[in-house]
C-alpha positions, 0 to 999 in steps of 0.5 A, spaced: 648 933 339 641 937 339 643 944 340 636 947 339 634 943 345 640 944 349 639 949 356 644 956 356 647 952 362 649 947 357 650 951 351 655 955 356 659 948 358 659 945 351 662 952 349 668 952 354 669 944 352 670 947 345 674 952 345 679 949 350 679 943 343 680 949 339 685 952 342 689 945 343 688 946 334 691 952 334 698 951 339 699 944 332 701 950 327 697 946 321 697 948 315 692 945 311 688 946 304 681 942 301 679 949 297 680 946 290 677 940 286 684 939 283 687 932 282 692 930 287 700 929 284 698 921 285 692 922 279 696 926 275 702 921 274 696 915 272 698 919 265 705 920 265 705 915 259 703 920 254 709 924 254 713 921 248 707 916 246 707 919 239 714 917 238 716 922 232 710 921 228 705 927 229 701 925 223 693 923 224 690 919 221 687 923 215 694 925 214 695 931 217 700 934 220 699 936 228 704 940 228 701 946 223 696 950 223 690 949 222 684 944 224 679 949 228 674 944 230 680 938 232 682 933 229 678 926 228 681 922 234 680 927 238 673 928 236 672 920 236 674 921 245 671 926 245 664 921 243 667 916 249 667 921 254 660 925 252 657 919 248 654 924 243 657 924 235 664 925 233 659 930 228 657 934 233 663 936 237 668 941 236 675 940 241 678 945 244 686 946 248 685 944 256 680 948 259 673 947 258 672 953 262 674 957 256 670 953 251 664 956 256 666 962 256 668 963 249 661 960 247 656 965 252 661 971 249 659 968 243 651 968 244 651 974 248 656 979 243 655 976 236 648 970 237 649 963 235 645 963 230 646 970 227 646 978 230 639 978 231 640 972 236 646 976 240 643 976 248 646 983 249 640 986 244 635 985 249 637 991 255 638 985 262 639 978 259 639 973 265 641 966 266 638 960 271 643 958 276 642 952 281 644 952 287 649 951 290 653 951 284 660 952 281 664 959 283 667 960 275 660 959 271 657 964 275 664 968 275 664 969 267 656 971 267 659 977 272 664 978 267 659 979 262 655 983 266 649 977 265 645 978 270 643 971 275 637 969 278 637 963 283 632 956 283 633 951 288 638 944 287 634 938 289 637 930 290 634 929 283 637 936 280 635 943 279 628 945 282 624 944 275 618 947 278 622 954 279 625 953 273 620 954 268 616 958 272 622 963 271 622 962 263 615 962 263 614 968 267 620 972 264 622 973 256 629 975 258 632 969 260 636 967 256 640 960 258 641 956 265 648 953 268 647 945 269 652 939 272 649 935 271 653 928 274 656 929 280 653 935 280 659 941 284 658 941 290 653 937 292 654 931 287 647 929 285 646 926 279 639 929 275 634 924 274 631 921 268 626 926 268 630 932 271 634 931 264 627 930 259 625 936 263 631 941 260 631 938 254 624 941 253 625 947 255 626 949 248 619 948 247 617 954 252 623 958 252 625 964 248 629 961 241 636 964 244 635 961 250 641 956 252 642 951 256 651 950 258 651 943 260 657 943 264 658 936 264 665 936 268 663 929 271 661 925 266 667 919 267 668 920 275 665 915 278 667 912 285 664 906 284 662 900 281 655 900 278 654 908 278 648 912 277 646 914 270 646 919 266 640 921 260 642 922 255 640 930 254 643 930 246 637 924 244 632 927 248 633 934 245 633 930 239 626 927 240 623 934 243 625 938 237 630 943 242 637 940 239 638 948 239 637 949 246 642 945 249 651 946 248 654 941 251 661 942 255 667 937 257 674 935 258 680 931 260 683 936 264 682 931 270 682 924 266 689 927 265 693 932 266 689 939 269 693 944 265 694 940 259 688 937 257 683 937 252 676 940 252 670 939 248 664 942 246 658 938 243 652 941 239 648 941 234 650 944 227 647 951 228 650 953 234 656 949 232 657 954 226 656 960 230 662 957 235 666 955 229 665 963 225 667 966 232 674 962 234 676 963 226 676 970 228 681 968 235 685 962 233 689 959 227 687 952 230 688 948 237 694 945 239 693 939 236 700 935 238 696 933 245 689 932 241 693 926 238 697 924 243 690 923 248 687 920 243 694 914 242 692 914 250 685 914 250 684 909 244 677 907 246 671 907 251 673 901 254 681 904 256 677 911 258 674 908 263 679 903 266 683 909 267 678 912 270 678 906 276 685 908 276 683 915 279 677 913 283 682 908 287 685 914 289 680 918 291 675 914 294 679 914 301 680 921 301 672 922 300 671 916 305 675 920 310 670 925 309 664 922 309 666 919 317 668 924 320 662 928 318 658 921 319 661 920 326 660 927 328 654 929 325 649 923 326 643 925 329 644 932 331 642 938 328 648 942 327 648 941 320 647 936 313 651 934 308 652 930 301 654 923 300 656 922 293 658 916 289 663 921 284 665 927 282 670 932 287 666 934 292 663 934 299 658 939 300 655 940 307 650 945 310 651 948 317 646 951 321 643 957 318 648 963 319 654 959 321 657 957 315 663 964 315 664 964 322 666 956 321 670 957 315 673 963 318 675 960 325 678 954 320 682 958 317 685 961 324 687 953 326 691 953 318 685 949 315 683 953 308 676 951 306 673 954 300 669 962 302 663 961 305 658 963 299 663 961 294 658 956 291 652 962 290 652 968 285 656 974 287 658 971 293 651 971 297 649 965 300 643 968 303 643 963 308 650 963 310 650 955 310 654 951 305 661 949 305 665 945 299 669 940 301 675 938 296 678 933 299 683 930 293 690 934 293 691 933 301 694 926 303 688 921 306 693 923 313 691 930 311 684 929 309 683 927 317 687 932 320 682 937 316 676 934 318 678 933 325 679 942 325 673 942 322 668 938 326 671 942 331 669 949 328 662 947 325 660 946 333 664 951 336 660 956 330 654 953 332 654 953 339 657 960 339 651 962 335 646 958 339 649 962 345 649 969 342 641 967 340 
């Protein structure tokens, strides 16, 4: 379907086609959701084994005892998996409680109130400190730069990542840029992995950018593949290395969908500077981690080579639910000019691009028939998609049934969006 070539008397047969479907939606009472990158209940159960795996001996290795206090930083087991998911050294890492979230909003809070690397670094000496945010992005990162008051300005995702060009015309134009948000495999919502020269790119940016500039590396994705043989990812903490910018980049990961979501462990990789002023600013907030579950995750996850094989595991349960996805949008949208889309080969997510000024008036009609999609806009800074255009797709939680059925409304409201504005034009 083309419908920049359609005439009025078309456009007016297809709206009358479309909303006699659409209306035939309405009468099945669906109530559908595909809002959130959760794992689904079959993917939570691949780890129920940890649950009585430490068998009353709560001891790590160098003989503590998780159950005190104490241990900021993690234990060593813990630190060890954490190297596995983030093949970054164990020196390098701190472990967290389960959300990588936190660990991200603990670390900005630390650079912006207190600096990283001393008083004289904190980003709130300067009167409007900004952050880079490709888009479309993720909603939280942009949620705690708000809370922060952290001013954000935008650059382009690319199929190879961030639009480079754009970002470093910002740092070089604009002493006030303090750090930029990355996902930078599987990337959320649009599921590109950056390229090997994206990746060098950022590592160099501590060349040009300001010394407290800092790069959140939020690699959410980092074991998610769908498929055998997936693309790679360069390594940002050896090529910093090699640049001399060890400073500009904090890494952050975690198990929250290896394992369980709202009990897993997070990890930030850094190097020892930042790290330092991570560490001073969680002594003055916690006594210590709940070490009890970094331990029973390391008994779980021994290796990389174990790590990964549960990985499969959760990929064989995904991998349906994201080909239902992709077909329908394949077979709906092939060939026609109502909108674009993704096809990624891991992480969470689907995103799709409407037509120009589309995106709201789909998710609102979508709604209506019982199927919840993320807020159009969500994917950009304050809610803004300037073009009203992206969607994110989260096809985990529903059944594969469930996943078809939503698909099946939301062809429906792409084109009855689409032909309605086509209409009014």
């Amino acid at each position: 379907m083309l419908l920049d070539q359609a005439t009025a008397e078309q456009l007016k047969a297809l709206e009358s086609e479309l909303t006699a479907e659409y209306n035939a939606i309405l009468g099945k009472n669906l109530s559908l959701d595909v809002t959130r990158g959760k794992p689904s209940a079959e993917q939570l159960s691949l780890s129920d084994a940890m649950d009585g795996i430490l068998d009353g001996s709560y001891k790590a290795g160098d003989g503590t005892d998780t159950r005190n206090y104490g241990g900021i930083d993690g234990i060593a087991e813990a630190k060890q998996l954490g190297s596995d998911l983030m093949e970054v050294p164990t020196a390098n890492i701190v472990v967290g409680g389960n959300s990588s979230l936190t660990l991200m909003h603990q670390t900005m809070m630390t650079a912006y109130h207190f600096g990283l690397t001393g008083a004289d670094s904190a980003w709130k000496n300067i009167d409007t400190p900004k952050v880079i945010c490709p888009v479309p992005g993720y909603d939280r990162h942009y949620t705690v730069c708000e809370q922060l008051g952290i001013e954000m300005v935008t650059v382009p995702m690319t199929a190879s990542g961030p639009d480079m060009d754009a970002v470093e015309a910002l740092i070089n134009a604009d002493e006030s840029i303090r750090g930029m948000w990355c996902v930078p495999k599987y990337s959320n919502p649009t599921g590109v992995v950056y390229s090997d020269e994206t990746v060098e790119r950022i590592a160099k940016l501590g060349q040009i950018a300001h010394k407290d500039f800092r790069v959140f590396w939020d690699n959410a994705y980092a074991v998610h593949d769908l498929i055998d043989n997936p693309p790679q990812l360069a390594s940002v903490f050896e090529l910093t290395t090699k640049h001399g910018t060890e400073n500009s980049v904090l890494q952050f990961a975690s198990t929250s969908k290896i394992t369980f979501a709202g009990a897993g462990v997070a990890f930030t990789a850094a190097s020892s500077e930042n790290l330092a002023g991570l560490k001073k600013f969680l002594g003055a907030c916690t006594i210590g981690p709940d070490k009890v579950n970094q331990l029973r995750h390391a008994k779980f996850l021994p290796s990389r080579e174990a790590l990964m094989s549960h990985m499969k595991k959760h990929a064989q349960l995904l991998q349906p639910r994201f080909d239902a996805v992709l077909s329908a949008l394949s077979k709906a949208f092939d060939g026609s000019d109502l909108g674009s889309w993704e096809t990624p080969v891991g992480g969470y997510f689907v995103s799709f691009d409407t037509r120009p000024g589309c995106a709201k008036a789909t998710v609102k009609l979508a709604a209506e028939a019982g199927v919840k999609l993320t807020p159009a806009g969500a994917t950009f800074p304050y809610g803004n998609d300037p073009e009203d255009r992206n969607i994110r797709i989260a096809p985990s939680v529903p059944s594969i049934e469930e996943v078809v059925g939503a698909m099946e409304v939301f062809v429906v409201c792409v084109k009855l969006a689409s032909v309605r504005q086509a209409l009014a034009a």
